[in-house]
N, C-alpha and C positions, 0 to 999 in steps of 0.2 A: 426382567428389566425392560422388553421390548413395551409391555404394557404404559408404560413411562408415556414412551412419546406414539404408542397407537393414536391416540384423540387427536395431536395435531397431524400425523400423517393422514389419518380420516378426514382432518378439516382440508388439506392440501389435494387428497386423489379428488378432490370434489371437483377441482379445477383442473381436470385432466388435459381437457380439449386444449387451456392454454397452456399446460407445461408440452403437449407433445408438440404446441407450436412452434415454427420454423423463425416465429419472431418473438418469443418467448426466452431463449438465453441472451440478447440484445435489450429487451424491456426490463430484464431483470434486471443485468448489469447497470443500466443506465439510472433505474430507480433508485438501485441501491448506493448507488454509486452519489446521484445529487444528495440523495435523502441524509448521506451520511457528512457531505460537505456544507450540507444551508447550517448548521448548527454553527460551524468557524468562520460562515461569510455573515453572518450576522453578529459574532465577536469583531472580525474585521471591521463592523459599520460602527459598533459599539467602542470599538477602542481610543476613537478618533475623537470622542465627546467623555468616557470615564474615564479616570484615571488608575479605575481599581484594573479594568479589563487590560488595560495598556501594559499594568507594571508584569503580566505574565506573556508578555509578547514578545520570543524571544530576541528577535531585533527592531527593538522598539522605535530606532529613526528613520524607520522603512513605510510605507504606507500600501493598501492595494485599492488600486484605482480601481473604477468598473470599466473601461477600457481592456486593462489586464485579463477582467474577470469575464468579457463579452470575447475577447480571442482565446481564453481556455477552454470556456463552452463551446466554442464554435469549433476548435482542434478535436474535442473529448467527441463530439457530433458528428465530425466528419469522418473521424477513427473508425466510428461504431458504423456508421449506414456504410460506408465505402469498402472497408477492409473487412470489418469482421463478420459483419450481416452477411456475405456470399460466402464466405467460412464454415457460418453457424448451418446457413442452406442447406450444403454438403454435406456437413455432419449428418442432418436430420436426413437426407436423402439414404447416407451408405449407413446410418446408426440407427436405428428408430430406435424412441422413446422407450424404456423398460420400466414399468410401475408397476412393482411389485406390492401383494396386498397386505403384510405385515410391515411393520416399522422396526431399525432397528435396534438393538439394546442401546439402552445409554452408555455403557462404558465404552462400548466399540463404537459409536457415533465417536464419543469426545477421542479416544484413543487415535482413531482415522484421522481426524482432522488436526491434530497433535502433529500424527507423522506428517502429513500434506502441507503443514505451515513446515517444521522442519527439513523438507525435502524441497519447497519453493525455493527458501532461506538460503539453503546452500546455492539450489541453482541460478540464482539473483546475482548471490555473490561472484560468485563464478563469474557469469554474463558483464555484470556490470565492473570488477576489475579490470576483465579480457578490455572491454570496449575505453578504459581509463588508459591501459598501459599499450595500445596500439592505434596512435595518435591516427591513422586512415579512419579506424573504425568509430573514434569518439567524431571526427569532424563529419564523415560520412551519416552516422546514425545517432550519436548520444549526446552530441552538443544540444539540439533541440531543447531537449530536457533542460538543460543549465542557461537557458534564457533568463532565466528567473534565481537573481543570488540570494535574494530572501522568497522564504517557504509561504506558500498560503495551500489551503485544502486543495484547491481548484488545478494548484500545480501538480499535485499526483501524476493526473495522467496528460499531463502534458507533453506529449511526445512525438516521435513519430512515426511512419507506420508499422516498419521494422522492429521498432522496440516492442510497441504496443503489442505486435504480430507475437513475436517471442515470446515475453513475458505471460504473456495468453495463454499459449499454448503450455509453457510449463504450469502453471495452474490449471488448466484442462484436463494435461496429460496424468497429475499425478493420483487424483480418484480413480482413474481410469487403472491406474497401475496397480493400484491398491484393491480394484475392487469394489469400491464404495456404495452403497444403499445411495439409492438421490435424494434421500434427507442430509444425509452426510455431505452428499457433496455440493448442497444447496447452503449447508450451514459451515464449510470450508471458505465457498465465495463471500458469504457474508463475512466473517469473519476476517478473510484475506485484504478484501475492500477496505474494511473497517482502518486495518493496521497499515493501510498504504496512508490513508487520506491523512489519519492521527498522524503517521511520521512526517507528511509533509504540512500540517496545520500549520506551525507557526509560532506555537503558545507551549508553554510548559506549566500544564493544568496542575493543579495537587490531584488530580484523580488517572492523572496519565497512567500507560499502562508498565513505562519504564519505573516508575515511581511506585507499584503495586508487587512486580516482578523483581524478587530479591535476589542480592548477591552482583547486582549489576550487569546480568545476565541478558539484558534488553536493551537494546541502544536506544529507539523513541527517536520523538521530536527532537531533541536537543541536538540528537549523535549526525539523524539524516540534516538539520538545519546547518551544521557547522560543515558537512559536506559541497553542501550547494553556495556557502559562504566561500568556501578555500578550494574545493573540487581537486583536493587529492590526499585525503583522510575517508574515512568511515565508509567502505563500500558496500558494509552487510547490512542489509534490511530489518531483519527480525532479532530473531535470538542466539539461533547456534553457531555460526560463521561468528555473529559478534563476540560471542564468549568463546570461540574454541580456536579461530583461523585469524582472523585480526591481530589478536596478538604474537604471535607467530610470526608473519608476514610483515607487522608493519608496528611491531613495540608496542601495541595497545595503550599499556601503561604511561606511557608517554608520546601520545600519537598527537595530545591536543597541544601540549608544546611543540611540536614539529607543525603543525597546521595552525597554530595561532595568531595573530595580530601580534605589534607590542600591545601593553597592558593600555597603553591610552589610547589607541587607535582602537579597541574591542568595545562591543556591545555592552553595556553593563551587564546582561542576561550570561554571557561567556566566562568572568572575572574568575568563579571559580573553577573552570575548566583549565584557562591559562595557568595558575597559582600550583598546577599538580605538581 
């Protein structure tokens, strides 16, 4: 199965000099990271003139200025050069690069990156309760993030350093735990990326990935947008905490009538969440 993905690890060792670069886990991030937001800031432009794009935006009387969108690049920018870039240094200093010359199987690629979403997921949650239910630590570090009551891609990683710092690191540390091939752990980050920017879009696409993942199992756009709407419902990010600990801790089943608007004061995109 390794033979799967030899050809792109072969396309990838090509590029060695700049994965073992010191500005190489900062370049990526930041690629991956706009690359995967221009797609919902160009719905953002588009919503404002269709009305097909608008009717899946889930709070449709909200607007993102480019104001908005010139202070999230410029936070996302300042994160990366100031905090993380002397981070990433050290790394490359006490870590060097390991590129290994086989690729690995594909079930253990997807398997690895499976576990490393699931073990973010919890640690998210975790992090991100703790800092909800100890009012020092939301004013001190996670208020940043809740600038913004309606969601757009750009707000991801809106935050600040502390979080950012954190958050990082648990996505750093869990390939590392695991072990991981740096295909694995290159297609973790993409991936992880991916599912931040989706949760904070804005939109509730028919191709979302809440909407692909059965049994309800996925919170999405809809679960994080109603978050940063009411800021004391849905504090798990991905999938496991949402389907295993949520409910638990905070009545799942009836979490969006405890966090909802009345019915007339609500988004039209919410109606059915209130209605549970």
């Amino acid at each position: 199965m390794a033979m799967l993905l030899q050809p792109l690890w072969t396309f990838v060792l090509g590029h060695a000099p700049l994965l073992r670069s010191p500005f190489f886990p900062v370049l990526f991030s930041l690629c991956v990271y706009l690359s995967f937001c221009l797609p919902f800031l160009l719905l953002d432009a588009l919503s404002t003139r269709w009305a097909w794009v608008l009717r899946y935006k889930l709070q449709p009387q909200s607007s993102v200025s480019w104001p908005s969108v010139r202070r999230c690049l410029a936070l996302t920018l300042y994160n990366h050069l100031v905090f993380i870039f002397p981070l990433t240094v050290l790394h490359w200093y006490l870590r060097p690069v390991h590129l290994p010359e086989e690729a690995p199987p594909l079930p253990r690629l997807l398997a690895q990156v499976l576990v490393c979403l699931l073990l973010f997921d919890f640690q998210s949650f975790a992090w991100h309760l703790l800092h909800h239910r100890v009012p020092w630590l939301y004013r001190t570090f996670h208020k940043v993030h809740h600038t913004y009551t309606s969601t757009s891609a750009l707000t991801a990683e809106y935050s600040g350093a502390w979080e950012t710092l954190s958050l990082g690191l648990f996505a750093a540390a869990n390939p590392l735990l695991l072990g991981c091939h740096p295909l694995t752990e290159l297609a973790f980050f993409v991936v992880n990326i991916w599912l931040s920017v989706e949760d904070h879009c804005g939109y509730d696409l028919p191709w979302a990935t809440h909407r692909l993942v059965p049994l309800g199992l996925y919170g999405g756009a809809r679960h994080h947008d109603l978050h940063h709407l009411k800021s004391k419902c849905n504090f798990a990010p991905y999938i496991i905490a949402h389907a295993m600990f949520e409910p638990k801790v905070f009545d799942m089943f009836r979490i969006f009538d405890l966090c909802a608007r009345p019915k007339a004061q609500s988004p039209a995109n919410y109606t059915h969440y209130i209605s549970v």
